[in-house]
TIZALUM-390837 format. One record per residue (C-alpha): x, y, z; residue in three letters. Coordinates in steps of 0.5 Angstrom, whole numbers, padded with zeros to 4 digits, always signed. Each point is the difference from the previous one (the first is absolute). Example, Ala and Ser with C-alpha at 12.3 -4.5 7.8 and 13.67 -1.06 7.14 Angstrom:
<recs>
+0025-0009+0016ALA
+0002+0007-0002SER
</recs>
This chain:
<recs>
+0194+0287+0256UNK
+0004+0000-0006UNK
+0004-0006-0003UNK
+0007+0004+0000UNK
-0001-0001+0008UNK
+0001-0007-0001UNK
+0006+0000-0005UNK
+0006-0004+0002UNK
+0006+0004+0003UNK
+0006-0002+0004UNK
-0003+0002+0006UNK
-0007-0005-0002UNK
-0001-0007-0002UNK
-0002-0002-0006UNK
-0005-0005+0004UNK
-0002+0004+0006UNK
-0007+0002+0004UNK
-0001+0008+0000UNK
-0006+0004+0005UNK
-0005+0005-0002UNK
+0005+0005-0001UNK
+0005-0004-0005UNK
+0005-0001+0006UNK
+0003-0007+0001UNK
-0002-0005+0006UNK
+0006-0004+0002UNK
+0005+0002-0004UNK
+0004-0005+0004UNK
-0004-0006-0001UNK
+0003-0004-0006UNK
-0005-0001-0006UNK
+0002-0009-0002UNK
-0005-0001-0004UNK
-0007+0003-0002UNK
-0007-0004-0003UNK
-0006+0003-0002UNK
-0006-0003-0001UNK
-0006+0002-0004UNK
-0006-0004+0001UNK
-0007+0000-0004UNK
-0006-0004+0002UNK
-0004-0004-0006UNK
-0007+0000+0002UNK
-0003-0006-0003UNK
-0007-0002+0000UNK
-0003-0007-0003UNK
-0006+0000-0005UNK
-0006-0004-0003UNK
+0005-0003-0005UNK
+0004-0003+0005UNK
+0006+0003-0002UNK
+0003+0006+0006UNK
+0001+0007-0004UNK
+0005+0005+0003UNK
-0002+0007-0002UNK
+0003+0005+0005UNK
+0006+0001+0003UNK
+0002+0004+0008UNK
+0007+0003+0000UNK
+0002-0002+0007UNK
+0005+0005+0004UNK
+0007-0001-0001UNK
+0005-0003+0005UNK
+0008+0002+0000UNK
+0004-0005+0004UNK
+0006+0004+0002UNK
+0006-0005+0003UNK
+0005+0005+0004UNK
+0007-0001+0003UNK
+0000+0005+0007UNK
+0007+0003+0000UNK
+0004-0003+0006UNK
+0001+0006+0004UNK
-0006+0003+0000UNK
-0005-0006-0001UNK
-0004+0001+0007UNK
-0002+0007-0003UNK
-0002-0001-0007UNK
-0004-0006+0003UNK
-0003+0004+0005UNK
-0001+0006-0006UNK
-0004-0005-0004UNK
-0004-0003+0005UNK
-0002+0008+0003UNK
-0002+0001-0009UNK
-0005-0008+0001UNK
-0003+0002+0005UNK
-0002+0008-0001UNK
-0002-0003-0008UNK
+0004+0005-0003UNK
-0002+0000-0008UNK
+0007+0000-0003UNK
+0002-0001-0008UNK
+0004-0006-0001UNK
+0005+0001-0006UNK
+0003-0006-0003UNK
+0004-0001-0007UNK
-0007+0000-0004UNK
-0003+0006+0002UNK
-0003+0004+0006UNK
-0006-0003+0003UNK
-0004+0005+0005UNK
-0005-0002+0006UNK
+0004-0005+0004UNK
-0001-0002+0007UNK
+0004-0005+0004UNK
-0004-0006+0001UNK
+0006-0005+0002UNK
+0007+0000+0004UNK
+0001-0006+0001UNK
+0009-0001+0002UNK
+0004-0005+0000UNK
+0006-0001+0006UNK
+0005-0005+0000UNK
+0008-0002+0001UNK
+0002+0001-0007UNK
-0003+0007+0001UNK
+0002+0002+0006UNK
+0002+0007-0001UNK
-0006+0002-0004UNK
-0008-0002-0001UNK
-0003-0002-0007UNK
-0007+0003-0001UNK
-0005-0001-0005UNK
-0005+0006+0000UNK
-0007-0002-0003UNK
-0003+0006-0003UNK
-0008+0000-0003UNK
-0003+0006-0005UNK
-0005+0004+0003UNK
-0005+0004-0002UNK
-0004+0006+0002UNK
-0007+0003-0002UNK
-0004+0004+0005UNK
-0007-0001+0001UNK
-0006+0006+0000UNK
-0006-0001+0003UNK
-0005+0004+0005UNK
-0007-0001+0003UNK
-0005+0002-0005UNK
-0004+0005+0005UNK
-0008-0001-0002UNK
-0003+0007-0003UNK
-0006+0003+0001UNK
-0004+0002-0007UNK
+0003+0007+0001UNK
+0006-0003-0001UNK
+0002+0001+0008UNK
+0002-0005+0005UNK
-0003-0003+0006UNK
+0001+0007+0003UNK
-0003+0004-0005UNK
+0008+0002-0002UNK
+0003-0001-0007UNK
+0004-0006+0001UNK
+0008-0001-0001UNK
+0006-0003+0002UNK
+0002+0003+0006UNK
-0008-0003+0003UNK
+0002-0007-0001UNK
+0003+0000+0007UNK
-0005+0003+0003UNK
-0006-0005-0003UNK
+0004-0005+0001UNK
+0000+0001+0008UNK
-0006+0002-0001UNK
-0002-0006-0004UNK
+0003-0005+0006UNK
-0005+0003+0005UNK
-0005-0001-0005UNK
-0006-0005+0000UNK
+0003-0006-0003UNK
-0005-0001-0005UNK
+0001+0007-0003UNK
+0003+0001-0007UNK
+0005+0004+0003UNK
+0002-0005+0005UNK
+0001-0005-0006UNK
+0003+0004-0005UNK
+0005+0001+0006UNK
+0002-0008+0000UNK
-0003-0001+0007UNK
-0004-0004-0001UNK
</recs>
């Protein structure tokens, strides 16, 4: 996605939430007032001397509170939009004054309803950045001293199914059995 996507228009808010695809979500839901909070863990630890040194630090995922204003005429729709985007997780990219911020998640929406605000609801939705890795891993498969597995073949990937369904038949204490994590 480029940042051009993000770019104010007439049409966008300055202060506004977009999907995957550089969409607006709930562009009817009027942004009031934005807080970003970035957050770092000191990591202290105390030493012979008696004086506690603090040499490392872990940036925390940042938090966006968005306070918003649904529109009078539609506020049930915009609401139930919203609460359809909390639930499915949907990542979205949260654009404020001071830049554009990716890999969010709603994590809070809570409302207020009172008599003063009759005709509309406040929200305030809670966002916190996300961050994604994948992971590799396989069941090592024992070989032989000719290179081939158990079974006398050569092994591979596409055999780490087979040996680990062969390996929850197995004899608990065989290596296969162990190497599978069923022990």
């Amino acid at each position: 996605m480029s940042d051009t996507a993000y770019s104010p228009s007439a049409s966008q808010d300055v202060v506004a939430i977009f999907d995957s695809n550089g969409n607006q979500l709930f562009p009817d839901a009027r942004p009031m007032k934005a807080s970003l909070a970035p957050k770092a863990k000191l990591m202290s630890h105390p030493v012979e001397t008696g004086v506690t040194l603090t040499d490392y630090r872990v940036l925390e995922p940042r938090e966006i509170s968005l306070s918003m204003t649904l529109l009078p005429t539609e506020y049930a729709d915009i609401y139930a939009t919203i609460e359809q985007q909390y639930n499915a997780g949907t990542v979205v990219s949260v654009q404020l004054n001071t830049g554009l911020y990716q890999n969010f998640v709603l994590q809070e929406m809570p409302h207020d309803e009172a008599p003063e605000i009759f005709d509309t609801i406040k929200i305030t939705l809670k966002l916190k950045e996300v961050f994604f890795f994948s992971a590799v891993s396989s069941i090592p498969v024992p070989t032989t001293k000719n290179g081939g597995n158990i079974n006398g073949t050569k092994a591979n990937t596409s055999q780490t199914a087979a040996a680990t369904e062969k390996a929850q038949a197995a004899d608990p204490g065989s290596v296969l059995y162990r190497a599978a994590g069923y022990n």
